[in-house]
C-alpha positions in Angstrom: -30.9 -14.2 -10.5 -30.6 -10.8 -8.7 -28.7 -7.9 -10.5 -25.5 -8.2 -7.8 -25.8 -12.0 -9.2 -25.7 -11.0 -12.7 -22.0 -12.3 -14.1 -21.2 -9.1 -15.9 -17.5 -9.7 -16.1 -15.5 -12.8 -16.1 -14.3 -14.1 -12.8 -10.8 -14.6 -14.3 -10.5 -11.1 -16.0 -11.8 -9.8 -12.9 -9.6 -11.2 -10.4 -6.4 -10.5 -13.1 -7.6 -7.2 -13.7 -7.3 -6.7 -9.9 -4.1 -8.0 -9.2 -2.4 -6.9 -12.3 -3.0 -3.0 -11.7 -2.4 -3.2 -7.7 0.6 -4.9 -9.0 1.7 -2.5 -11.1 0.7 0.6 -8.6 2.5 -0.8 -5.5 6.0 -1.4 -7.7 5.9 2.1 -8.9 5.0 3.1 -5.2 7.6 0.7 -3.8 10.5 1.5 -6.6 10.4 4.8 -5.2 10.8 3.7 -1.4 13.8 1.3 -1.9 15.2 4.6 -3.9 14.7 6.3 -1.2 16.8 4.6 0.9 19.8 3.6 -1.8 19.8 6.4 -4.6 18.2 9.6 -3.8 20.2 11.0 -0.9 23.1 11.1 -2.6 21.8 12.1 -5.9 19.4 14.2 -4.7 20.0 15.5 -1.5 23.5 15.6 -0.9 25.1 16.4 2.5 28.2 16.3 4.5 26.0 14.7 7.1 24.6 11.3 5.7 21.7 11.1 8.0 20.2 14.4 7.1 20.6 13.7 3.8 18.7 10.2 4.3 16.0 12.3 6.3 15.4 14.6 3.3 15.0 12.1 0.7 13.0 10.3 3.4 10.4 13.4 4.1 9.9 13.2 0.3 8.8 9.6 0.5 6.6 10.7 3.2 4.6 13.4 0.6 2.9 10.4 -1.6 0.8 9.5 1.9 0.0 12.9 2.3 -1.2 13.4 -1.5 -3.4 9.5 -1.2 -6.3 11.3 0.7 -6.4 13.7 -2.2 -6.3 11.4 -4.2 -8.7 9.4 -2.4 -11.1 12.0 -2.8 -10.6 13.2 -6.2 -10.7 9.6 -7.8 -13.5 8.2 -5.4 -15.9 11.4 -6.5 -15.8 10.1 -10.0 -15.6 6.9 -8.8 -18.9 7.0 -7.4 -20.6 9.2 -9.9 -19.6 7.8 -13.0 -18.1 4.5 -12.2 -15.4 2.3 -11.6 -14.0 1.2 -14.4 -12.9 4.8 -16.5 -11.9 6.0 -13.0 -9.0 3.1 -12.1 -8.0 3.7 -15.6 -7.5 7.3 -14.8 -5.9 6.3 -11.6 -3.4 3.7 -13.0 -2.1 6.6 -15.7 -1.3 9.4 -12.9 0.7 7.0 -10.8 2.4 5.4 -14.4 3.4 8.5 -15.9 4.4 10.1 -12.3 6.7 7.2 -12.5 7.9 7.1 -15.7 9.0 11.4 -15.5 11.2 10.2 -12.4 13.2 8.3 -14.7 14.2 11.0 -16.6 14.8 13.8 -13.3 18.0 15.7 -13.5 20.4 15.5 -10.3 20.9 17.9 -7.5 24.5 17.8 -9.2 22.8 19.4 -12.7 20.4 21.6 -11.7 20.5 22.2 -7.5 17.5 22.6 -5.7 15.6 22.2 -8.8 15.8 18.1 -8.4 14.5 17.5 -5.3 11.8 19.6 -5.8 10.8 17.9 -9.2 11.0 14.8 -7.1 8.7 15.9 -4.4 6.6 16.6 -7.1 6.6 13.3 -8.8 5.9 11.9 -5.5 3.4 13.9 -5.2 1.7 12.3 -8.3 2.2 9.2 -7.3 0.4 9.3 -4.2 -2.3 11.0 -6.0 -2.8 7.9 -8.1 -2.3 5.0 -5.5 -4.5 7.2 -3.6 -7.2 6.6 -6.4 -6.2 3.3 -7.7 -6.2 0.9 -4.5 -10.4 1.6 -3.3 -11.2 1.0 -7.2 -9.3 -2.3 -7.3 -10.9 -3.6 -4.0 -14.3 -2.6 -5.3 -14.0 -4.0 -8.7 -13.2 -7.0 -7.2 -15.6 -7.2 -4.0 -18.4 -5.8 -6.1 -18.1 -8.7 -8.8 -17.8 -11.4 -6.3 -20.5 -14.1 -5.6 -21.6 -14.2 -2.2 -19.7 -16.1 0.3 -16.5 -15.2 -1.5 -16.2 -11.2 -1.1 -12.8 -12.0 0.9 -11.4 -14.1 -1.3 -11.9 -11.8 -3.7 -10.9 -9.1 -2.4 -7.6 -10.3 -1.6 -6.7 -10.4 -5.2 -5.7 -6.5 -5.1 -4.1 -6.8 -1.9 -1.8 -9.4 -3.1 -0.9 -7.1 -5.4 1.5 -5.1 -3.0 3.5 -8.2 -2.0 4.0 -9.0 -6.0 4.8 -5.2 -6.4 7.3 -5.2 -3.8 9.0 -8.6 -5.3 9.3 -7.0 -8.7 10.9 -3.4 -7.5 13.1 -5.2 -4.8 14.0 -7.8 -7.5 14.6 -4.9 -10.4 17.1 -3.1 -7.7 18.8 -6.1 -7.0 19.5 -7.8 -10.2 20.6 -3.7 -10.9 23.2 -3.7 -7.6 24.4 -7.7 -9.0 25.1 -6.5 -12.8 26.1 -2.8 -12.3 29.2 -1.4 -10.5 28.3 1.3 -8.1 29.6 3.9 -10.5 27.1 2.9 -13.7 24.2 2.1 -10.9 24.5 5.8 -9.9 25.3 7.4 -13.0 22.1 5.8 -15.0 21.1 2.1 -13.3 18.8 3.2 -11.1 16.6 5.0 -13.8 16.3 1.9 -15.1 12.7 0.4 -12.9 11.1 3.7 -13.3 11.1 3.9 -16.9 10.5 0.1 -17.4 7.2 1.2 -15.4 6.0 2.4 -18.8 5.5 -1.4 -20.2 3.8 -2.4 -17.5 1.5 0.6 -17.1 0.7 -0.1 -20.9 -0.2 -3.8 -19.8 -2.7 -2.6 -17.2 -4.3 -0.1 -18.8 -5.0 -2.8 -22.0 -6.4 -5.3 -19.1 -8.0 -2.6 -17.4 -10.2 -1.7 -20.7 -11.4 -5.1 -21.4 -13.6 -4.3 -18.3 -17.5 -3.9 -18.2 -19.1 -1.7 -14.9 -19.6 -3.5 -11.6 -23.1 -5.1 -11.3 -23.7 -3.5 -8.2 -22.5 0.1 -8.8 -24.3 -0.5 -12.0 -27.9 -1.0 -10.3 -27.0 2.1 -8.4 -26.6 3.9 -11.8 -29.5 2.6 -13.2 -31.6 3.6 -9.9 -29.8 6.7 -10.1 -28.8 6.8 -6.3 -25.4 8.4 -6.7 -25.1 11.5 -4.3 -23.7 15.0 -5.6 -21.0 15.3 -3.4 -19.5 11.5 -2.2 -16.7 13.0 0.1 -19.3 14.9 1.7 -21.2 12.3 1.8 -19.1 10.4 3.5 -17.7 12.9 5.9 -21.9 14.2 6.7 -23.3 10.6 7.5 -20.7 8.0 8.5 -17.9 10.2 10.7 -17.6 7.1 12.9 -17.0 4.5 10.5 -13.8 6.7 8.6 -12.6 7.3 12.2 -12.8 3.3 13.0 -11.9 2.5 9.8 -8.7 4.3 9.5 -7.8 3.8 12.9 -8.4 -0.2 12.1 -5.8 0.1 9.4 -3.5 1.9 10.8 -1.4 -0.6 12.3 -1.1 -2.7 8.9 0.8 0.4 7.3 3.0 0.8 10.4 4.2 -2.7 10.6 4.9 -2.7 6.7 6.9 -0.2 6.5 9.1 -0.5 9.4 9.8 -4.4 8.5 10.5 -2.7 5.0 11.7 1.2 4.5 13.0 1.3 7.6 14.6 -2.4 8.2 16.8 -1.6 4.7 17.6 1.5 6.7 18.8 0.6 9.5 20.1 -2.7 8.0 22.3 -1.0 5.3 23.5 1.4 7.6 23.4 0.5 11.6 23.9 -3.6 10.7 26.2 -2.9 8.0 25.2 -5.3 5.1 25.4 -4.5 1.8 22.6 -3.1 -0.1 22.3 -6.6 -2.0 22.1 -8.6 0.6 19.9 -7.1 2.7 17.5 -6.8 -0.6 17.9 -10.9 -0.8 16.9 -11.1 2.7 13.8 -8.9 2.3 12.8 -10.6 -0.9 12.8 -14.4 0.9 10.6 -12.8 3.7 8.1 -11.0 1.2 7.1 -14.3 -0.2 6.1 -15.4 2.9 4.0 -12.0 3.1 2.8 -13.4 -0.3 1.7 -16.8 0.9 -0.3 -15.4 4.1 -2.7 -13.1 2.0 -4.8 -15.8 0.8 -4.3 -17.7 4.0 -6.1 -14.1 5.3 -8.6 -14.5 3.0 -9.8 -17.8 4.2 -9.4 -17.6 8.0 -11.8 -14.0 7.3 -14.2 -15.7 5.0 -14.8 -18.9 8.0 -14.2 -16.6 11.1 -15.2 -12.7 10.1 -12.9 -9.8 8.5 -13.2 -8.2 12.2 -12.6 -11.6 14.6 -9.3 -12.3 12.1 -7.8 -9.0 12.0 -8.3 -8.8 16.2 -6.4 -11.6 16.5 -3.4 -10.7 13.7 -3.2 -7.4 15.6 -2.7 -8.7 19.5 0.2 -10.9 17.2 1.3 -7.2 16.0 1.7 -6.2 19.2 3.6 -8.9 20.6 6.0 -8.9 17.6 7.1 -5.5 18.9 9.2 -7.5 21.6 11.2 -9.2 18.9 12.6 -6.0 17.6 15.9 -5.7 20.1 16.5 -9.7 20.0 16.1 -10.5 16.8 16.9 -7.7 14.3 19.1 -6.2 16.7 20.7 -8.8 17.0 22.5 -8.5 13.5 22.6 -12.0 12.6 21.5 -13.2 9.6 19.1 -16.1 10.6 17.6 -14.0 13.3 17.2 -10.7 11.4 16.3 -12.8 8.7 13.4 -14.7 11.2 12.1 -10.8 12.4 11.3 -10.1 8.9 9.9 -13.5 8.2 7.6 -13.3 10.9 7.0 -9.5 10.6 5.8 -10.3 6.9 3.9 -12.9 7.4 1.8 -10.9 9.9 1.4 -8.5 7.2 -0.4 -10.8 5.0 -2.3 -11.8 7.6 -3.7 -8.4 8.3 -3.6 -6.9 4.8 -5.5 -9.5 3.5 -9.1 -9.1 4.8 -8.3 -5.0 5.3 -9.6 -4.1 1.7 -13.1 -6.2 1.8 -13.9 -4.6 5.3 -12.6 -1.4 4.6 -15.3 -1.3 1.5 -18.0 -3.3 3.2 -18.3 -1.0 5.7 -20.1 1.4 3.6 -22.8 1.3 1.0 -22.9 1.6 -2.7 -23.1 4.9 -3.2 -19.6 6.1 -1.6 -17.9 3.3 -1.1 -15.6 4.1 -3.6 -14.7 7.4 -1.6 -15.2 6.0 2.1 -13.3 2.6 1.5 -9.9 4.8 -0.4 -10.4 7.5 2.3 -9.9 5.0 5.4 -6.9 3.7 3.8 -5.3 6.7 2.6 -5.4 8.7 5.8 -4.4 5.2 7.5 -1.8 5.7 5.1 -0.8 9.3 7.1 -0.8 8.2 10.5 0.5 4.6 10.0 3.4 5.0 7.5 4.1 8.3 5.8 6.5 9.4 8.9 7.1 6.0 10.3 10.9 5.3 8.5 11.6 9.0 9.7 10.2 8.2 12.8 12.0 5.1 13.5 15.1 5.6 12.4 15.5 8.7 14.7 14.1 6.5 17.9 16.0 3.8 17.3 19.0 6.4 17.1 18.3 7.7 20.4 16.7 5.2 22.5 17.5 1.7 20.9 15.6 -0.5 18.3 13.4 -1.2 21.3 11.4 2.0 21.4 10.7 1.1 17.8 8.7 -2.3 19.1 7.1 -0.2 21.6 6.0 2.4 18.9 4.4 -0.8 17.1 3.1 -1.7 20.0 1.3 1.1 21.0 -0.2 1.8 17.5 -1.5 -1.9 17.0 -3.5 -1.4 20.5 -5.4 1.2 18.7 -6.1 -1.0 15.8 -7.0 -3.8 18.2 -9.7 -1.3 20.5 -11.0 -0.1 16.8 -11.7 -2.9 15.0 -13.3 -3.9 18.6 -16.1 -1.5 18.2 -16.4 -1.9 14.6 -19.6 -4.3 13.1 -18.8 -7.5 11.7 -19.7 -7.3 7.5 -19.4 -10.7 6.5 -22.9 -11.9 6.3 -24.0 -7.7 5.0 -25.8 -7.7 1.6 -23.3 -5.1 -0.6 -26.2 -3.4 -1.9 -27.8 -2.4 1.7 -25.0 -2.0 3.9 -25.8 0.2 6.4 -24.6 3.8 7.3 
């Protein structure tokens, strides 16, 4: 048995320990986005002009994708020098206590400018720590898994973001059914950030039952790892980050407008109430839910590359269903947009994190894998609610199909020239 055979760690601790802490990542990340939309401008960026204060507390959800590539590079260094396992735990406590200190934020009402600039800040922390965490959890999974079965593996952690979003869209929810407006506002909507604590608690005792990956611990023990991994990264394989980010680019884009923005525009422009609009995006998550491992297979018989070519022509021809359907402001067809929408998602985000991390080898894959994604992260989502909301405004919701449209051709032309990785031996991948 070769040592990327060896069973270091437990397949069922492993895949857990991988969907648990995406899990636990993508609620904090996601608690923050729904607040975003329902809490913060109000609270924290109060205006006479409601859009401008949306925009503000908008342009500080955008700061956590700007802070991932940090992130990505700070936690993939060590990452890659020292190993997986101490750096997600590392990871997972940024983005926890980042989380946790929003709870606790003053209002622009008790101290002025002071809150939203502790908020920015917390944000910031977050996407410092999701920025670290997500390119661990692929790898800890991908690198543990027997060949044949790197996809299905790998999908663990991704399915982590649909599970994340169910339990922040479920907290806020259960908050708008129980609370009136005035006790939701006063001191509800603390309550999912500091619940974060319990769960980060939870991960972080998984997360320590953990023993290194076999394969980045035969790169240890042949001490291969390189000084400077980023550098690395950025010196020998410029083409695969620029095809890799630009093959994930569309994934981010389509998530967030079926989700930040769609609450958005469907709170404000459709007028429904902010619980049930949250029902109708929780009953198309699960169907986001349900196409991840349906991913994972179609990747693992056809290729990461041949399944995410064909998700992302569907992309692009769901950006005609944006004026019709969740224009449309009825509730089966706006409810059908996000179905469909989300169920593309899974399709796409599935595969993403085992090709992302296939793509390079060993040595700074933890770095190259979290870079791609991160600065994906940038160009795919950070602006995109902003971005929407203010073409939809001007031009109609139909721009805002044409903006996914145009961004999903890009994914479609990189992932065109990018190598297949299925059949590619972890340990020798090349450059």
């Amino acid at each position: 048995m070769t040592v990327a055979e060896t069973p270091v760690n437990p397949r069922s601790r492993v895949l857990f320990a991988s969907l648990v802490g995406t899990t636990i990542e993508f609620y904090d990340f996601y608690i923050y986005a729904t607040a975003a939309v329902l809490v913060f401008p109000q609270l924290f960026f109060p205006s006479d002009d409601p859009m401008s204060g949306l925009l503000g507390s908008l342009a500080t959800f955008a700061i956590a994708f700007f802070a991932r590539p940090f992130g990505a590079a700070l936690f993939g260094h060590f990452g890659d020098r020292i190993g997986r396992k101490a750096t997600l735990v590392a990871a997972l406590l940024t983005m926890g206590v980042s989380t946790v200190v929003i709870g606790f934020l003053p209002t622009f009402a008790q101290v002025g400018l002071l809150a939203p600039l502790l908020l920015a800040l917390c944000r910031f922390g977050q996407g410092l720590g999701l920025g670290g965490e997500w390119g661990g959890a692929v790898l800890l999974a991908t690198e543990n898994a027997p060949p044949g079965k790197r996809a299905w593996y790998g999908m663990f952690p991704q399915l982590g973001a649909p599970l994340g979003f169910i339990l922040s869209g479920g907290s806020f929810l259960l908050l708008q059914h129980f609370l009136s407006d005035e006790q939701f506002f006063s001191w509800g909507w603390r309550v999912p950030f500091l619940a974060s604590a319990v769960l980060v608690i939870f991960g972080l005792y998984i997360r320590l039952q953990l023993e290194e990956t076999p394969v980045f611990k035969a790169t240890l023990d042949s001490q291969q790892q390189v000084r400077m991994p980023m550098l690395e990264v950025c010196r020998r394989h410029p083409g695969t980050l620029v095809l890799g980010t630009m093959a994930a680019v569309a994934t981010f884009l389509l998530f967030y407008l079926t989700t930040v923005f769609s609450l958005t525009w469907g709170t404000t422009e459709l007028e429904y109430s902010r619980e049930q609009f949250l029902v109708i995006q929780l009953i198309a998550i699960v169907f986001f839910a349900l196409a991840t491992p349906l991913s994972a297979l179609l990747a693992e018989r056809f290729g990461r590359r041949l399944t995410m070519i064909g998700v992302s022509i569907a992309i692009v021809l769901y950006g005609f269903a944006f004026e019709p359907l969740f224009g449309s402001g009825d509730t089966l067809r706006v409810m059908l947009f996000l179905v469909i929408g989300l169920f593309l998602m899974g399709l796409t985000y599935g595969p993403l994190g085992t090709l992302l991390s296939e793509l390079f080898p060993t040595e700074v894959r933890y770095t190259g894998a979290s870079l791609t994604f991160n600065i994906a992260g940038i160009l795919g989502a950070s602006l995109a609610p902003a971005v929407a909301t203010t073409l939809a405004s001007k031009h109609g919701l139909g721009s805002v199909g044409i903006y996914l449209g145009v961004v999903s051709m890009v994914t479609v032309v990189a992932l065109l020239l990018l190598r297949e990785t299925r059949d590619e031996d972890l340990r020798h991948t090349p450059g």
